[in-house]
C-alpha positions in Angstrom: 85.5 125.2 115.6 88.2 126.8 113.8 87.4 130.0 111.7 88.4 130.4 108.4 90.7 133.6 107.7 89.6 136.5 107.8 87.7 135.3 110.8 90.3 134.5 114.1 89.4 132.3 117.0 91.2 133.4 120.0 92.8 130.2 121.7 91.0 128.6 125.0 90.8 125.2 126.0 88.1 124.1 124.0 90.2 124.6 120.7 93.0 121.9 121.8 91.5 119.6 120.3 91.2 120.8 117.1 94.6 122.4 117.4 95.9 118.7 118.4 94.2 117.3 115.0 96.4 119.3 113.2 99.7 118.6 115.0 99.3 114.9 114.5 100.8 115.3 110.9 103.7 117.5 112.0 105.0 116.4 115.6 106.4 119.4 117.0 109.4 119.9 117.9 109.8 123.3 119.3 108.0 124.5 122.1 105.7 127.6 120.7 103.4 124.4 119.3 103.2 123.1 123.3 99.6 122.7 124.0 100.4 123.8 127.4 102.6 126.4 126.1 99.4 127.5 124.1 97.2 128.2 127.1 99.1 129.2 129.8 100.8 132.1 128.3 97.5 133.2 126.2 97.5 136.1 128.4 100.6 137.5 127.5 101.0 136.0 123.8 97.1 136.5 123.1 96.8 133.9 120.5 94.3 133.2 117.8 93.6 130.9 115.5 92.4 131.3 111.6 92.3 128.4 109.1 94.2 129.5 105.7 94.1 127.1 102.9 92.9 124.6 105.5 96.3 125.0 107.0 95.9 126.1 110.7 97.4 129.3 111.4 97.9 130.7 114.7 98.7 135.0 115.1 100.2 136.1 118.3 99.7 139.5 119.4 102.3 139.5 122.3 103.2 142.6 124.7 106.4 142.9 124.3 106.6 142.8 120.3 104.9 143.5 116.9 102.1 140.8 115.6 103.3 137.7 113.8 102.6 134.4 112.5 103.8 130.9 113.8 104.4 128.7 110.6 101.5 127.1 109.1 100.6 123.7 110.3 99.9 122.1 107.1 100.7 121.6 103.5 97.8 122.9 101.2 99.0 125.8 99.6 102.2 127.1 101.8 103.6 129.6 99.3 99.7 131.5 98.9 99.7 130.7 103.0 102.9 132.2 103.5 101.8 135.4 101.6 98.2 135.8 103.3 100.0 135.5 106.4 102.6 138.4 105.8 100.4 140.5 104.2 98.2 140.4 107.1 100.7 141.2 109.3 104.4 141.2 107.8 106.3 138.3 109.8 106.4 134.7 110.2 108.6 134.2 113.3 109.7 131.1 115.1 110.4 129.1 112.2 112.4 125.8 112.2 114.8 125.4 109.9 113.7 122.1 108.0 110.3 124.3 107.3 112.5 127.4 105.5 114.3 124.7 103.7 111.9 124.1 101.1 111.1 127.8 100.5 112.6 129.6 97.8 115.6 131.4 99.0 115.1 134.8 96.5 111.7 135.7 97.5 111.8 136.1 101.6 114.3 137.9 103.6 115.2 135.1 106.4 117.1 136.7 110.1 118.0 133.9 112.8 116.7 134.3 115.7 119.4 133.3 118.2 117.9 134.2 121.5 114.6 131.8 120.6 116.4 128.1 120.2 115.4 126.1 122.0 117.4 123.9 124.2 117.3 119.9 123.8 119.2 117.7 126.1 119.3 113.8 126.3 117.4 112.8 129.3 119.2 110.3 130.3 122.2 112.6 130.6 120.5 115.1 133.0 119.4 112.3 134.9 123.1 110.9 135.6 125.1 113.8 135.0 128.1 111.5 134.7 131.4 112.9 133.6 134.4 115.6 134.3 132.0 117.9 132.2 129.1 117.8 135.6 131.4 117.7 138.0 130.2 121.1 139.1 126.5 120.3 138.8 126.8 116.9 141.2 128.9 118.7 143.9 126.0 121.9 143.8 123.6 119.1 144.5 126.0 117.6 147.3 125.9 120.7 149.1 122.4 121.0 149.0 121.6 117.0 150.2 124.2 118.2 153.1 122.0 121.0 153.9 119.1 119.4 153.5 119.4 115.7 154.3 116.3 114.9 154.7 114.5 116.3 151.6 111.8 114.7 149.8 110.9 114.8 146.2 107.4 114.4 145.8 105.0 114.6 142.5 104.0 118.4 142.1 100.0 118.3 142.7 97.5 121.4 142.0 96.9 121.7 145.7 100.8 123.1 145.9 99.5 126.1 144.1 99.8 128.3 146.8 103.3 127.4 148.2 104.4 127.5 144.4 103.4 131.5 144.2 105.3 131.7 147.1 108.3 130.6 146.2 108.1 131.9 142.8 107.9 135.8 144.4 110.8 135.1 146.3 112.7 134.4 143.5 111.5 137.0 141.7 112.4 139.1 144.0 116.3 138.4 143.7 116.0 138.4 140.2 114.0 141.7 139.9 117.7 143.6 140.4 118.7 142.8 137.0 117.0 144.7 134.3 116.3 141.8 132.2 113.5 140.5 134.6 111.1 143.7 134.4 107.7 143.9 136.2 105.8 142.6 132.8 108.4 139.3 133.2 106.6 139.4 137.1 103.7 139.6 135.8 103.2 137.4 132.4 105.5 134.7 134.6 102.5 134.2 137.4 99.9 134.5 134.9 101.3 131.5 133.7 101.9 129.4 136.6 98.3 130.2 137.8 97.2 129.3 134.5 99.0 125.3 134.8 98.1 125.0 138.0 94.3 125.7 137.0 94.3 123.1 134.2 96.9 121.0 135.3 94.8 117.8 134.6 93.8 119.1 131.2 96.4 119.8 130.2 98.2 116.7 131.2 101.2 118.6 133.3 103.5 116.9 135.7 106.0 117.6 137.8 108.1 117.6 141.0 108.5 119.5 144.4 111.3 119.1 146.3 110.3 119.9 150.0 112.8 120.4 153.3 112.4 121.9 156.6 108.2 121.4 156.0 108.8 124.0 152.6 108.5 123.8 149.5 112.3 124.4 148.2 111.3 124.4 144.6 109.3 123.1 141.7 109.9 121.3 137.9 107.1 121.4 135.7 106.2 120.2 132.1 104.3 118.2 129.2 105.0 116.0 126.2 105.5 117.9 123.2 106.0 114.7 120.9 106.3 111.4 122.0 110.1 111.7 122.5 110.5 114.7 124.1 109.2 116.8 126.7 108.9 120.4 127.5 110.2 121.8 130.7 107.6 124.9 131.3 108.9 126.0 134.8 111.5 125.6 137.0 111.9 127.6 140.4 113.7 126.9 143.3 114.8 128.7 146.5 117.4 131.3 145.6 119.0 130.6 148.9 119.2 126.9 148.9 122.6 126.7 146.8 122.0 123.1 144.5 118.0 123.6 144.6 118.3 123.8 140.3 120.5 121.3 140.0 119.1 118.7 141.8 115.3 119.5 141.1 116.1 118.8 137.0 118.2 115.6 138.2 115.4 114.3 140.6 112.7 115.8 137.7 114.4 114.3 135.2 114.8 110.4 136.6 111.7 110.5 137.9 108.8 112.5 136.6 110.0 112.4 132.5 111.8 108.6 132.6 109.0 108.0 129.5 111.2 110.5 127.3 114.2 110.7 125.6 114.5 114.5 124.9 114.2 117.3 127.3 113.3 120.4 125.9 114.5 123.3 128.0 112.8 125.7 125.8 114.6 129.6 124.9 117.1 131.6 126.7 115.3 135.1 125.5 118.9 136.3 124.6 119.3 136.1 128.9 123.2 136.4 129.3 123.1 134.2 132.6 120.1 131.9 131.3 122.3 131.3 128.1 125.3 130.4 130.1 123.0 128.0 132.4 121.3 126.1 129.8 124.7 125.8 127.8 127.0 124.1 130.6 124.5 121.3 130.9 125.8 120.4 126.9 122.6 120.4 125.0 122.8 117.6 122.5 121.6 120.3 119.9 120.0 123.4 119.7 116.4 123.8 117.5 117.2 127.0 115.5 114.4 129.8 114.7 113.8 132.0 112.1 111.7 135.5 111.1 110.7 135.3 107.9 109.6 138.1 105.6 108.7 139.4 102.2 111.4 140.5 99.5 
């Protein structure tokens, strides 16, 4: 059971349904509103919940920045929500742009938030990569089927837990050298992937592994977020097996997310090298963000 404000719920399992009630009114379509999202990165977001104006409200308290508000899921009341919520605690970040659209333009104070769009592609598109445009993307993956003929993609499973960490701490390990992957990224990142693999089943995640040489190589992971589009939540592949990204989202998406139209590739967290990444696979458009605050 929801609380009402000034009463907060922190989020667990048990509150997905609830959460889920609310959603079915307003699809998302960015990935902070990802159930999964919601409850494997509790631990480093630390969300709660808190009904305003019977609009469901969610308050993150993460590490890394000051307390804010997602945008009320709802539409009883927004303007009186809207101030509760920055009075509590003075933002409203990750906004979508159709939800700012309908607010009056002389009362908040609205900053974009480049380095939290999120990246959608046409599924169909990473599953073909036909074109001039991919030419570098097919021949990464034709140096990796050369080195690794006899690789099998195979339906990621709880029980490749284990060899998952594994591989994740090796690539952590070659990314750790840049300072934009600090010891809290370590941290909060296998948090997370402990967290999916625990409630994999509840919270309805699938996947991919690509094994060779009796190893796991690397790993695609993700869920629905509407029913045209799903998330991708993790994807980590052997930093020395040139071709193991490209081929893991081809094989992931052709094979695991066929269902969906949209792939949702999430953020690039202002990343230099993540932003160039996501950006020459041609994202059929970008979901823009927004802080909002008061006047």
């Amino acid at each position: 059971m929801i609380p009402e404000y000034p009463q907060f719920k922190p989020i667990d399992l048990g509150c997905l349904t609830d959460i889920e009630d609310h959603l079915k009114g307003h699809p998302p379509n960015i990935c902070e509103f990802s159930s999964a999202n919601l409850i494997i990165w509790q631990d480093f977001d630390r969300y709660q919940l808190t009904l305003i104006n019977n609009n469901l409200c969610i308050l993150n308290d993460p590490l890394t920045e000051p307390c804010f508000f997602f945008a009320p899921i709802g539409h009883n009341e927004i303007k009186a929500t809207i101030a509760t919520c920055l009075k509590h605690c003075g933002s409203i970040s990750r906004v979508t742009e159709d939800f700012i659209k309908n607010l009056p333009q002389d009362q908040y104070h609205f900053k974009c938030l480049r380095s939290q769009f999120d990246y959608v592609y046409e599924r169909q598109v990473l599953a073909e990569l036909k074109g001039r445009k991919f030419d570098g993307k097919r021949n990464h993956i034709k140096r990796f089927i050369r080195r690794f003929p006899e690789y099998k993609f195979v339906p990621l499973e709880p029980q490749h837990k284990k060899a998952a960490l594994e591989l994740f701490e090796q690539w952590f390990t070659i990314r750790e050298e840049s300072r934009h992957f600090p010891r809290l990224a370590h941290n909060s990142q296998k948090i997370a992937i402990e967290q999916a693999f625990k409630h994999f089943k509840e919270l309805e995640l699938h996947g991919g592994a690509i094994f060779a040489e009796d190893k796991l190589q690397g790993f695609i992971l993700g869920s629905q977020l509407n029913k045209d589009t799903a998330t991708l939540h993790f994807l980590y592949g052997n930093p020395k097996a040139q071709g193991i990204s490209q081929i893991l989202l081809k094989e992931g998406c052709e094979k695991v997310f066929s269902q969906y139209k949209y792939i949702n590739q999430e953020q690039d967290l202002g990343i230099p090298g993540l932003r160039k990444a996501k950006l020459s696979y041609h994202p059929h458009h970008l979901e823009k963000k927004f802080e909002i605050k008061a006047k």
